[in-house]
Each structure stands twice: as C-alpha cells, then as structure tokens.
TILUMVO-993254 format. One record per residue: residue in three letters; x, z, y of N, C-alpha, C, O in turn. Coordinates in steps of 0.02 Angstrom, whole numbers, plus 32768, in hexadecimal, padded with zeros to 4 digits. Atoms other than C-alpha are relative to their C-alpha. Last residue first. Layout:
<recs>
ALAXZYXZYXZYXZY
...
</recs>
This chain:
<recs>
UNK80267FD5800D829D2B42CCA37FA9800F800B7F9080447FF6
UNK80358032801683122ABCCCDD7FDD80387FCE7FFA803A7F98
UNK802F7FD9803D838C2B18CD437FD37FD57FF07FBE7FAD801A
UNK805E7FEE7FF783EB2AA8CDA87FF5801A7FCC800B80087F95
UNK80378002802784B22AAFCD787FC1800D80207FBA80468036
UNK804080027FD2852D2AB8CE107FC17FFC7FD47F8C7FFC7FF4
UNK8032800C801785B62B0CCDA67FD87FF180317FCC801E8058
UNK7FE780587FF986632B2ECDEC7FC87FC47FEE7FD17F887FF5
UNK801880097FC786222BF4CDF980157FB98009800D7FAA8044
UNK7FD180197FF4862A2BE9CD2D7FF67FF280577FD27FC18061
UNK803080377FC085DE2C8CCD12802C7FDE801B805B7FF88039
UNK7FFF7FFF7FC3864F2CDBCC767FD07FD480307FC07F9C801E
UNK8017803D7FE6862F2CE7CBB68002801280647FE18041807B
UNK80057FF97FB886612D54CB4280057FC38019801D7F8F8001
UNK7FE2802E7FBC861D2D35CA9C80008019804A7FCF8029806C
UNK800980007FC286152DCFCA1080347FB68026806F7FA68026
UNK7FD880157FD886032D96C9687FDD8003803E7FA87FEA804F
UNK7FFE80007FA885C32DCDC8CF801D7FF2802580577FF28010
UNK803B800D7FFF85DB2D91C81D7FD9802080317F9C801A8028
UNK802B7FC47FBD86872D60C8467FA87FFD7FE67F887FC97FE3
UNK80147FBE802886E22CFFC79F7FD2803C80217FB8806E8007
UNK8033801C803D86EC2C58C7EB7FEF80367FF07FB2803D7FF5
UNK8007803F801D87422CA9C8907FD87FE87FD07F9D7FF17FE1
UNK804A80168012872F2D2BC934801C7FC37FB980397F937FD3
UNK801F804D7FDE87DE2D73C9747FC17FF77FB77FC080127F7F
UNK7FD180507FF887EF2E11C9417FDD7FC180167FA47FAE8026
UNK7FEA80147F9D876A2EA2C97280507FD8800780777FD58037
UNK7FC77FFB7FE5875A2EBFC8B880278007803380618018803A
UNK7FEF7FC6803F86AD2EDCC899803380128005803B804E800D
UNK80117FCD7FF286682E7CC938801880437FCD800E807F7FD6
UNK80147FEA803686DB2DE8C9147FE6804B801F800F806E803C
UNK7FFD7FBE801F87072DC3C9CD7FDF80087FBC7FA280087FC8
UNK80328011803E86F02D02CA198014803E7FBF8021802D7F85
UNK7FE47FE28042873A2D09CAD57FBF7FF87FD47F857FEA7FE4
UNK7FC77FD57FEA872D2CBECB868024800A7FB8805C7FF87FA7
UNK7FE87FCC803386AF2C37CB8A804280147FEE80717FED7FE5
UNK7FC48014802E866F2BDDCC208019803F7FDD801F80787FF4
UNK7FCC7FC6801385C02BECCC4580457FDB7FC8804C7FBA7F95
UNK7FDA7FF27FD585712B53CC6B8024803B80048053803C802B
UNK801F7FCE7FB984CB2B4ECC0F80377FF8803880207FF38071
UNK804780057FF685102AB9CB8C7FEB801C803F7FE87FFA8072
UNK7FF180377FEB85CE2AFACB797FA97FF680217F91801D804B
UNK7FD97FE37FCB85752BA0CB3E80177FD2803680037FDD8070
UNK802A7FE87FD985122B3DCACB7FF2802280467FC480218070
UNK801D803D7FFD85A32ADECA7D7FD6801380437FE07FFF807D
UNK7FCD802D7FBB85FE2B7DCA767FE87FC6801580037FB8804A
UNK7FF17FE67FD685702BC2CA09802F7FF48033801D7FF9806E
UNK803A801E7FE485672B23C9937FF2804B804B7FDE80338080
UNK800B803B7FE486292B46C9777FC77FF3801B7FCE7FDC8054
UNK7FFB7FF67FAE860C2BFFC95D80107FB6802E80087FB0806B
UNK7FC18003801685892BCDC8C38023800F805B800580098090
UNK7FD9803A7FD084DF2BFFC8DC804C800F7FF8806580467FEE
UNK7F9E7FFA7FFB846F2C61C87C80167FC3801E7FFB7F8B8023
UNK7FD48039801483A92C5BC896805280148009806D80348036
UNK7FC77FF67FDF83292CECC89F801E7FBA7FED80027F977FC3
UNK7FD1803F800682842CFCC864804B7FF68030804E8006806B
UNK7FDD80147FC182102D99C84E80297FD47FEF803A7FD57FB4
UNK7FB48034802F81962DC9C7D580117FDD80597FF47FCC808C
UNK7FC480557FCA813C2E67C7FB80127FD47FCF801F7FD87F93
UNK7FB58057800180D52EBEC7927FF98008804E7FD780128081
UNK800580207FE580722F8EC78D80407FBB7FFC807D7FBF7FF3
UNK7FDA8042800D803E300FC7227FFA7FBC803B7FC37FA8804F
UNK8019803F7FEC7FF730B5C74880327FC37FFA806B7FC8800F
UNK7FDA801C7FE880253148C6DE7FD07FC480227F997FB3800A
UNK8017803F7FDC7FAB31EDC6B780387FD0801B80597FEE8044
UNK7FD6803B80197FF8327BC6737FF97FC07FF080147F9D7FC5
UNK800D7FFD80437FB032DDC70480327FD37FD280607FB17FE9
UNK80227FB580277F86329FC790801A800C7FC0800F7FE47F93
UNK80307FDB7FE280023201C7B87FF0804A7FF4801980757FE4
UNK80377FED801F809B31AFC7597FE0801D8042800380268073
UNK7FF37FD87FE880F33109C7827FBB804180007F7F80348006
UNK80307FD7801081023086C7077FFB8048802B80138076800A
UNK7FFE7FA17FE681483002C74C7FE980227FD27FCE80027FA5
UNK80387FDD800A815B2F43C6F47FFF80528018801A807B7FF2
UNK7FF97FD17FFD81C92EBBC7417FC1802580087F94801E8032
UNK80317FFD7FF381E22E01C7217FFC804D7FE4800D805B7FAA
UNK7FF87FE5802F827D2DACC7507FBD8031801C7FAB803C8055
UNK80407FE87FFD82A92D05C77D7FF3805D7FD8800A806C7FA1
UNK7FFE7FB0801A834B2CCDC79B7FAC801E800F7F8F802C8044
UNK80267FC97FE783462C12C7EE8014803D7FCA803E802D7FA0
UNK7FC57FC87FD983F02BABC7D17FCE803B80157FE4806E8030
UNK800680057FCB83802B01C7BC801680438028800F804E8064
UNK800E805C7FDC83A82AB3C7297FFD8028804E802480118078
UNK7FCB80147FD784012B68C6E47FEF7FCA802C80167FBC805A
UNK800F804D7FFA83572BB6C6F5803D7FF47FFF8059800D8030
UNK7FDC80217FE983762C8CC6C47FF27FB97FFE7FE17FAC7FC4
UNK7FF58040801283032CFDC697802C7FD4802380257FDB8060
UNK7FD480317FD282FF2DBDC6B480077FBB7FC080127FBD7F83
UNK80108047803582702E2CC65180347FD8803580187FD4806B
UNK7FCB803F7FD0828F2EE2C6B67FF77FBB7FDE7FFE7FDA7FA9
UNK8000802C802582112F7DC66A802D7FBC802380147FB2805B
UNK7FF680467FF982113007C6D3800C7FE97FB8801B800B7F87
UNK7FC4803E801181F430B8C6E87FFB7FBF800F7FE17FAE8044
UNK800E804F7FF681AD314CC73F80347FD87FD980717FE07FD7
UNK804A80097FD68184321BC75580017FAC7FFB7FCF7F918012
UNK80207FDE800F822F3245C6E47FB68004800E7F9180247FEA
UNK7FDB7FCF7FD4828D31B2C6EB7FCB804A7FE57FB4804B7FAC
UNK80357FD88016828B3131C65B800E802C801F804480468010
UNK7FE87FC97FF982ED3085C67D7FC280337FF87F89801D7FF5
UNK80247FA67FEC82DC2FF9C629803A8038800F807380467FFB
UNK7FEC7FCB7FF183352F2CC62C7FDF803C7FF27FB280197FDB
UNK80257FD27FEB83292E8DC5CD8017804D80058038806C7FDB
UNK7FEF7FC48015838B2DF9C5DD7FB6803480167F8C80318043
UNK80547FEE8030838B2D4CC5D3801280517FFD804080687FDB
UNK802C8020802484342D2CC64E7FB0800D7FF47F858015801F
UNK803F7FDD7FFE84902DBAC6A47FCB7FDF7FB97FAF7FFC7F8A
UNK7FF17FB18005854E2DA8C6947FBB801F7FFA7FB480597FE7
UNK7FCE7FF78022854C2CD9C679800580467FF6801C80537FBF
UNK7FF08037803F84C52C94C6CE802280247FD18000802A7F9F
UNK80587FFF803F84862D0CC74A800B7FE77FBC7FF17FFB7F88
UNK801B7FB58008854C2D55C7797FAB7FD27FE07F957FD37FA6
UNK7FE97FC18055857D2CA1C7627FF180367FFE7FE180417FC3
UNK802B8016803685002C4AC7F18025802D7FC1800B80557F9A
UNK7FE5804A800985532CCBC86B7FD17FE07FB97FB280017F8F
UNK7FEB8006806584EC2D60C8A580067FB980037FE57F8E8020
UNK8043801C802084F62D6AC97B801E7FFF7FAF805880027F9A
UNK7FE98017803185422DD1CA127FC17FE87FCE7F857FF37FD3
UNK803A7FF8803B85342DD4CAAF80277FEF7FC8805C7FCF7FC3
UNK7FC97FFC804085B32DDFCB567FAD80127FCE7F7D80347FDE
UNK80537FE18039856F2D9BCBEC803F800E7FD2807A7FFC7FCE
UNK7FEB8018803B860A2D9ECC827FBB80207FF17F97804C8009
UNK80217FEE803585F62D9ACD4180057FFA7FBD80167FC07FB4
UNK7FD88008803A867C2D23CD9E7FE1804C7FD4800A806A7FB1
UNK7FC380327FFB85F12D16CE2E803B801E7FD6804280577FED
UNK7FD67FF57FB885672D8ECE0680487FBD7FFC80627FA17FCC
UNK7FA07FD8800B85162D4ECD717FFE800A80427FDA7FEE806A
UNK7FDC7FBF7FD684712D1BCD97801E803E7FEA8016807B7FE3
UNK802B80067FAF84552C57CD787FFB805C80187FFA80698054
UNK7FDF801C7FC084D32C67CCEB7FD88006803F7FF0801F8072
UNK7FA77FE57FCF846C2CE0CC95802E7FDD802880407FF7805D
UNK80207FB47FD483C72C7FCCAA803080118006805280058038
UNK7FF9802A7FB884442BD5CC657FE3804380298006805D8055
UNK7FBE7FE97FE0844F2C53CBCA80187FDC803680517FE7804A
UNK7FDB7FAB7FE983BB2C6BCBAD803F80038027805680248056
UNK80267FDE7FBF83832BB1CBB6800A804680148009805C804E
UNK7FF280227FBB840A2B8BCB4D7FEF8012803A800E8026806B
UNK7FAD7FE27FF883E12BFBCAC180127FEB8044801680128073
UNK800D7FD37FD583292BAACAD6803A80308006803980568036
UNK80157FF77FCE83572B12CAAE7FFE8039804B8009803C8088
UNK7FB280047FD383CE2B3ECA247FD77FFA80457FEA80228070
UNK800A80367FED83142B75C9CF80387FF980318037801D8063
UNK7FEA80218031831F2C02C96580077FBE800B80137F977FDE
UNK7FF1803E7FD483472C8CC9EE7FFF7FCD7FC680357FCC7FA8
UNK8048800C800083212D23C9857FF67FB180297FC37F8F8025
UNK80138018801683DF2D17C9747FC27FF77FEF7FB87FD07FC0
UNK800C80407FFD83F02D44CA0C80057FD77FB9800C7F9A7FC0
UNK8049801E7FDD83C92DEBC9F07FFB7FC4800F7FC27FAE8016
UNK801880348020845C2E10C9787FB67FE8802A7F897FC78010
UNK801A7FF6803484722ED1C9A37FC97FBC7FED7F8E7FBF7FDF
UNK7FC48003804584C92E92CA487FC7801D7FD27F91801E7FF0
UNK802A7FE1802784892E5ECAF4802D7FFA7FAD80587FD57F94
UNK7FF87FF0805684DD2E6DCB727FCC7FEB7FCC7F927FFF7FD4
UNK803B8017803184D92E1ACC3E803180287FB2806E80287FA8
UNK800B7FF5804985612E61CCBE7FC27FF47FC57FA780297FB5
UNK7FC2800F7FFF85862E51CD867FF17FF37FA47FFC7FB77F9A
UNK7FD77FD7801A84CB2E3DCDA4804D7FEA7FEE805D7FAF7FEB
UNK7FDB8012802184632DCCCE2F801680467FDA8007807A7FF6
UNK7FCB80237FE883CC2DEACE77802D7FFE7FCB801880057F91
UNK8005800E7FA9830C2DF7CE7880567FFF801780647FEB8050
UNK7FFB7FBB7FDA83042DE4CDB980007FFE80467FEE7FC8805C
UNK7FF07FFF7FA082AE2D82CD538025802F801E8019806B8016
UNK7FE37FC07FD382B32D62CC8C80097FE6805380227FB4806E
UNK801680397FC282742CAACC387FF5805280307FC4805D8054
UNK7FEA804B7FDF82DF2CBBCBA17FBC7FE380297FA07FAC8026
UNK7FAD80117FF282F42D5DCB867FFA7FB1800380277F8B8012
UNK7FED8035803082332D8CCB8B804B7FE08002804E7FBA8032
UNK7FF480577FF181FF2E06CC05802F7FF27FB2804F80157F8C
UNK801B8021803A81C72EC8CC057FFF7FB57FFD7FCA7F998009
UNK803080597FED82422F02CC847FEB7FEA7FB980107FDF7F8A
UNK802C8032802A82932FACCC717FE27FC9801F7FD27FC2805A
UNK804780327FFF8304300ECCE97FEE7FDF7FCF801F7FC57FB5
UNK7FF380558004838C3086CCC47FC17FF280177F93801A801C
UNK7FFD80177FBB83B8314ECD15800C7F957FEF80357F6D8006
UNK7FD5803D8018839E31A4CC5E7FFC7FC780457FCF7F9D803D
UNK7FDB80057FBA8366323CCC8E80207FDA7FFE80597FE28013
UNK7FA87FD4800783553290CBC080287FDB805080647FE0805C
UNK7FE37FC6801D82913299CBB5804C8011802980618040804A
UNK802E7FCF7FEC82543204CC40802680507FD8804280797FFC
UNK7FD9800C7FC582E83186CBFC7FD9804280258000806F8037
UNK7FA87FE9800382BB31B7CB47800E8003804D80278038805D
UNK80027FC6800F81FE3198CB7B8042802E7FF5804E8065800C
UNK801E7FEA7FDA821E30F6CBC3800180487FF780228069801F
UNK7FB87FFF7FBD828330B1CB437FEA8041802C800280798025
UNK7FDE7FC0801E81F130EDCACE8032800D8020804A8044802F
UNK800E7FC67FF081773087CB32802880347FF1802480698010
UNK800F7FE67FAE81E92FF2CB497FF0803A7FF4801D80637FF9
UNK7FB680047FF981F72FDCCA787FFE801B80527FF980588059
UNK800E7FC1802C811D2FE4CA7F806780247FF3807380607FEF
UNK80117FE47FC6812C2F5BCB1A7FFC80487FDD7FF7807B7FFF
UNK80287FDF802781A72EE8CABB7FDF80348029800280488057
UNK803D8031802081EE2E4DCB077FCA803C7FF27F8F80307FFB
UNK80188026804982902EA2CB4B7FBC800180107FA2801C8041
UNK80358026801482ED2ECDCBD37FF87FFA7FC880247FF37F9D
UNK800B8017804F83582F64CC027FC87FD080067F987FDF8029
UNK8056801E8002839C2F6DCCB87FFE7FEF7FB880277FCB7F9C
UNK801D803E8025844A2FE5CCCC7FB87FD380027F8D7FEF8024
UNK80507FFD7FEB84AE302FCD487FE47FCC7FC37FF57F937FB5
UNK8011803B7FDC8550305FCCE57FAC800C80097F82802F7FED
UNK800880167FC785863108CCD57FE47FBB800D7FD57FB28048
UNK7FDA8011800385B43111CC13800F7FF8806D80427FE38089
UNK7FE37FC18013851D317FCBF9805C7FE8802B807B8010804D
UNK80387FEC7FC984A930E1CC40804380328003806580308037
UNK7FDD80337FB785173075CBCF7FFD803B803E802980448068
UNK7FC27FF47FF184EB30F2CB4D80277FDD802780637FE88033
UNK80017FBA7FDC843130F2CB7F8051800C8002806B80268034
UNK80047FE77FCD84363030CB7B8019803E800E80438047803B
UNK7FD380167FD784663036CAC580098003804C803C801F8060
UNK7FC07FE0800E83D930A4CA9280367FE78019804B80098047
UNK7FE77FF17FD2833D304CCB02804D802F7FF4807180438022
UNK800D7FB77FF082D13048CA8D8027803080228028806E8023
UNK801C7FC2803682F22F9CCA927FE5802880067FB68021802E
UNK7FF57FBD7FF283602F49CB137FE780407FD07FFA807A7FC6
UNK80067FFF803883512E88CADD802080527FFD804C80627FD5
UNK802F8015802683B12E5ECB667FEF800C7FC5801A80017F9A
UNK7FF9800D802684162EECCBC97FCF7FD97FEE7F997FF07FFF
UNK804E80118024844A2ECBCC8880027FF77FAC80287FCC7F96
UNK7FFF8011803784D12F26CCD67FC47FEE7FC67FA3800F7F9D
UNK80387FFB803A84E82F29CD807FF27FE27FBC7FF07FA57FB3
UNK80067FC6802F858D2F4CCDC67FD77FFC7FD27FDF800F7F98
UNK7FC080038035859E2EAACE287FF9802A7FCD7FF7800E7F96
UNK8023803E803F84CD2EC4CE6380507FF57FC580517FF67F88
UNK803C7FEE803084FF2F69CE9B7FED7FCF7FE07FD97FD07FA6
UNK7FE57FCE8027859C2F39CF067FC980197FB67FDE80217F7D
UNK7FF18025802285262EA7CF57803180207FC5803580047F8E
UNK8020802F802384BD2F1BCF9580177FD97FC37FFF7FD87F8B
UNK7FE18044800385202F97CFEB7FE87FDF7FC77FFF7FEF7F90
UNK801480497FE684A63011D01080157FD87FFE7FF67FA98018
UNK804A8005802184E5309BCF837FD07FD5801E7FA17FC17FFB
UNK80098045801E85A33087CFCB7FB97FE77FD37FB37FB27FB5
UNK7FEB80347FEF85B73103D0487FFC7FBA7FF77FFD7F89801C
UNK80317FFA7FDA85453189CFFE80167FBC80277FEA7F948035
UNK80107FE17FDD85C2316ACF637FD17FFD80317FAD7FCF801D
UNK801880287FC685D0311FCEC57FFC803C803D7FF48077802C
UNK7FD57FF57FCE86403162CE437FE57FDA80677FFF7FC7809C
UNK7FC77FB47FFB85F231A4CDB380107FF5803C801080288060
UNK80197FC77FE985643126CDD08014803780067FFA80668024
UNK80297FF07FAC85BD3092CDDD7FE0803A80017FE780538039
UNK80487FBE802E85FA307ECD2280088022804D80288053805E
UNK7FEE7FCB8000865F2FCBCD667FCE80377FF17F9380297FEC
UNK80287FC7800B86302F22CD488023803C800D805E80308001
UNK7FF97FE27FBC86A72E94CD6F7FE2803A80057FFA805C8032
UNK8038800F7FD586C42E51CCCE8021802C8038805880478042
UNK800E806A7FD487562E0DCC5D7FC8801280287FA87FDF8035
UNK7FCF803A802687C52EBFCC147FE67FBF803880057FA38066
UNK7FBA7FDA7FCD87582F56CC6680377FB67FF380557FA38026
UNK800E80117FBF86B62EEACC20803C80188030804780008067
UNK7FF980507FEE87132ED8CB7A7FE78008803F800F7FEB8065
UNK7FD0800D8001872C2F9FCB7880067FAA802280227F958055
UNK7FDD7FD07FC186912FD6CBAA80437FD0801680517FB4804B
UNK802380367FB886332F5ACB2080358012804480507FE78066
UNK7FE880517FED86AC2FB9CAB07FED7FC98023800F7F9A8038
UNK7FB67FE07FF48678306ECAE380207FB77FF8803A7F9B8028
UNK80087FF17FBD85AF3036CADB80517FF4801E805E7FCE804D
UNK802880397FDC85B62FF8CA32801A7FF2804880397FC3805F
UNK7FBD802D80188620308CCA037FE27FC4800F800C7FAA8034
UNK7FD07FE67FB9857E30F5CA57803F7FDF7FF6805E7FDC802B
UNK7FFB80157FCD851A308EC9F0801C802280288019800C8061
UNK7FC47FED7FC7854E30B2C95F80047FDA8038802E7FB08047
UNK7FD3804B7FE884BB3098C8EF802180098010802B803B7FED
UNK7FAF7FF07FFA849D313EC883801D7FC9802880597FBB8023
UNK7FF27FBC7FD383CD3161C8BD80577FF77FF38078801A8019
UNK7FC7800C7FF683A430A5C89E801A804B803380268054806F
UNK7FF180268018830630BAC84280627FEB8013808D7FD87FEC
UNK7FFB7FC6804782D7316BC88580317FB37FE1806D7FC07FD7
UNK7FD07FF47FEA82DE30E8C93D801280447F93804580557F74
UNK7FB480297FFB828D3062C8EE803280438014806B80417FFD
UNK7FBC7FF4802981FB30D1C8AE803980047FFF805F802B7FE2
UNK80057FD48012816F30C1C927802D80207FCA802C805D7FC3
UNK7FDC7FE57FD081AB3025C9788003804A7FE4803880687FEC
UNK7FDB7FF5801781722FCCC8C1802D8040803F80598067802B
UNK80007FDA802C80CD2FE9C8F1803980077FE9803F803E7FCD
UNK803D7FC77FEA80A72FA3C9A2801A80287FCC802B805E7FE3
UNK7FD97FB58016815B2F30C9767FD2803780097FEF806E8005
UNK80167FE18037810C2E88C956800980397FF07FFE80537FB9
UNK7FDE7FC27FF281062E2AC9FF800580117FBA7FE97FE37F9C
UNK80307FD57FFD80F32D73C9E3802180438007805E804A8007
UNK7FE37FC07FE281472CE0CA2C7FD5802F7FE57F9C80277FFA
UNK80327FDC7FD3812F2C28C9FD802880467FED805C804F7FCC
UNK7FE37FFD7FD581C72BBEC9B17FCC803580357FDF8045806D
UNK801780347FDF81752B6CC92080118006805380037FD9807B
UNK7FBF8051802981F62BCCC8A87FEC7FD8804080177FBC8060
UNK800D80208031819E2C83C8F880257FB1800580487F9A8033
UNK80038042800182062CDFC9727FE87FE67FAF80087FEE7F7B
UNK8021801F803B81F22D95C97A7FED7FAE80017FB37F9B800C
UNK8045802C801C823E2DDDCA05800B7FEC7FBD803E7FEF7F9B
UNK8009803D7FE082D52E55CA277FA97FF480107F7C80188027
UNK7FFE7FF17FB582FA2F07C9DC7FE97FD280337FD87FEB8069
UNK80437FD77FFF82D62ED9C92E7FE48009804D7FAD7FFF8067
UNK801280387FDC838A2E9AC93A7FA77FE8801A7F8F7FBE8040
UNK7FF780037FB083D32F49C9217FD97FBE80227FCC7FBC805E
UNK802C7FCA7FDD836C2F61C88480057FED80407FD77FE08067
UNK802A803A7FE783F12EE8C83A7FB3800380207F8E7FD3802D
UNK7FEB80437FF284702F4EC83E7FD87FD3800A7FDF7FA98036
UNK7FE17FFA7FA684162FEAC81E80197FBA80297FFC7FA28059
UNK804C7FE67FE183C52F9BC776801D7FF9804C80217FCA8074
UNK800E80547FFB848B2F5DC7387FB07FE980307FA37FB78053
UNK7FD580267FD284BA300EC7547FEA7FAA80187FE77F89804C
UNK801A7FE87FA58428304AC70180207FE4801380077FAE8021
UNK804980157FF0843F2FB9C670800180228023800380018058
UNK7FFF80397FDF85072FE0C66C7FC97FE780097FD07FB88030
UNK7FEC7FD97FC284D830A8C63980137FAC802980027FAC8064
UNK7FD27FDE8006846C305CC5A280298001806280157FE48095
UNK80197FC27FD183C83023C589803E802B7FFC803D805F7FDB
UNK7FE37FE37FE783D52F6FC56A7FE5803480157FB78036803D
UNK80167FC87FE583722EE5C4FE803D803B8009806380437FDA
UNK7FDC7FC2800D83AC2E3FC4E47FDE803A80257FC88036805E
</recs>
C-alpha cells in the first residue's frame, strides 16, 4: 500500500522518533547510520510533542519516583550534596538530538543524554550551546553505558528499545539500570507492541515532500520472527536544483507486554505500571505503545554479568 496522506506524516513522526537510538542489524552487530539522516531528523519531526512527552514523564515521576526538577530549586546549600544530585538525576537513553532531554532540561530536571550516535550528539550539542541548555551528553551504547554514580531516574521513550532485537540484550540494559538506580529509583521507557507492526503498520509504503527534502519509507514486517524492517530513501537538496540521495534500512523487533515483564522479572527491576501511551489507561491487547514503569528492586543482590 501506498500512503501520502495527513496519517502517513503523523505515522512518519512517530516512527522518526525511534531513529534516535542505534541501528541494530538481525545478526545483532551495531552500526551507526545517522551521518546523513541526522541532517534532516529534526525538519522531519518538527510537530512531535515533545514537550507533552516531557509534561507526562513529569507527572509519573511526581506519582512513583524520587526525582525532583532540581534546578529551580536548588540552593548554595544543597549543590555539594552528592547523593541529593545523583537522586534527582535524570538519565535519557537513546537521547537524540537531544529534543526530549531539552524539555526535561526546561522542566528543571538535571539531565544526562546518551546515545550511540556521534552526528545526533553533535546537533544536541549545538542546541544545548545556542539556547543554554544546562544537560550532559555521553556518546555510549545503551547497553554497555557507564557512569561514575548512581541516578534517581532512567527514560527512554520514542520506542528506542525496540532497536533492542535480541531479549538478551534488553536484559542486559536493563540489569545496567538496575545496577544504578539510586535506591527505590524508577526507569520508565517505552516500546511498539508486536500488533502496532503487524496489524496497524504491516507492508506498507510511506512519502513525504518538504520543500529542500524528502523521503521514500518501504516498511516490512516478519511475523516468524516479530522483526520490522524498513528501508529508507532521502532526498535532500544541495546547490542549486541539485538533490543528493541517500539509504538506510533499519531493524527493529515488537514485543508483546508479557515477553517485556518477563524481561523486567529477568534484570531485577520490579514492575510498577503498564500505560497505553495514547490513552494513558491501563496498557492492553489493543496498545500499540507502551510505557513500563519499573522500580530498583533494593532486595536484589544480582551480579552483573556483562
């Protein structure tokens, strides 16, 4: 099927957001691929709502975490207390170009953006440099991330773990977040369910046509093995009426919220809540996003095995 109507941008943006991550090929290796697509993403997802992003993350962390937006209210008093700063701190995975962050940033919280990508980083960077954006970056990999201490808060949302195609390595992420949470710390992420690829997305083809750049979208769907493949053409223009053309193909996998609770169970984080991201009702068959909250189980002696 071919799509060029006001639910194809929408449907674009949406799935733009996950862009933001890595690039996991089937066989499980790692590549970068965003040098060329970084140059667009943000024209590409100029209506997301990430500041409503931002405003309901707020909320659930005011609801089950410990975090607080520390920088409105910190004082000279409390800017050496160590362990106050790590509770507060709010780490994003799979940070991007750094948009979500900034409205965390906006929102008061201290933040750290990670991700994979070093051409995604630079633009962070530059936003944070232009408009005083008081976050940190780390160019690292979400599932083998460092930090030097603990945080009250882990995110990541615009579907980044589903670049994760190997339960393995889900795990292994999410044992890292357990290993530094702050003591009753919460992650909160969200991920595309196997029915949103299967059932709402499928065989499909996407365009958009801006004024200096487009796209071409080819999405495939595996039911045997739940991957989502989808293979993406630029065209972004230069001198003149000159365009340059450029692929991706990127891989993703869906997961049901059973095999996600499984996983969760697995690392040691015990799980709080299972949110339909569209609805913000409870999470069920019909969710084709879903935010998991998830707490640091301090009852946990787990070894890292990493």
């Amino acid at each position: 099927m071919f799509y060029h109507t006001d639910f194809s941008l929408d449907l674009f943006r949406h799935w733009t957001c996950i862009l933001i991550e890595q690039n996991y090929l089937q066989d499980g290796d790692l590549m970068e691929s965003y040098t060329d697509f970084a140059l667009v993403y943000d024209t590409f997802m100029d209506e997301t709502p990430y500041g409503e992003w931002a405003a309901f993350i707020h909320e659930l962390i005011d609801e089950y975490g410990i975090s607080k937006p520390c920088l409105k209210a910190l004082s000279n008093e409390n800017l050496g207390d160590n362990l106050l700063q790590e509770k507060n701190l709010v780490v994003e995975l799979g940070c991007g170009t750094g948009n979500f962050t900034a409205e965390m940033s906006k929102l008061g919280y201290d933040m750290i953006g990670i991700d994979n990508s070093s051409s995604m980083l630079n633009i962070a960077m530059q936003k944070k440099e232009k408009d005083s954006i008081p976050a940190f970056y780390l160019e690292q990999d979400m599932r083998d991330f460092e930090l030097f201490g603990t945080a009250g808060t882990f995110v990541s949302v615009c579907d980044s773990v589903n670049y994760l195609t190997d339960r393995e390595d889900i795990v292994k992420m999410m044992k890292l977040v357990n290993n530094y949470l702050f003591p009753d710390g919460i992650f909160i992420f969200d991920f595309n369910t196997v029915h949103k690829y299967r059932d709402v997305i499928g065989d499909t083809t996407i365009a958009e046509d801006r004024e200096d750049c487009a796209f071409i979208w080819d999405n495939f769907f595996d039911e045997e093995t739940n991957i989502n493949e989808y293979d993406l053409t630029i065209f972004v223009q230069e001198e003149g009426d000159s365009y340059r053309r450029f692929f991706e193909t990127h891989y993703q996998r869906g997961y049901t919220l059973e095999e996600m609770l499984s996983m969760l169970e697995e690392s040691g984080l015990a799980f709080l809540k299972a949110i339909d991201a569209d609805t913000h009702n409870d999470a069920d068959e019909s969710s084709e996003r879903i935010y998991i909250i998830a707490r640091k189980d301090t009852d946990s002696n787990m070894q890292m095995d990493v």
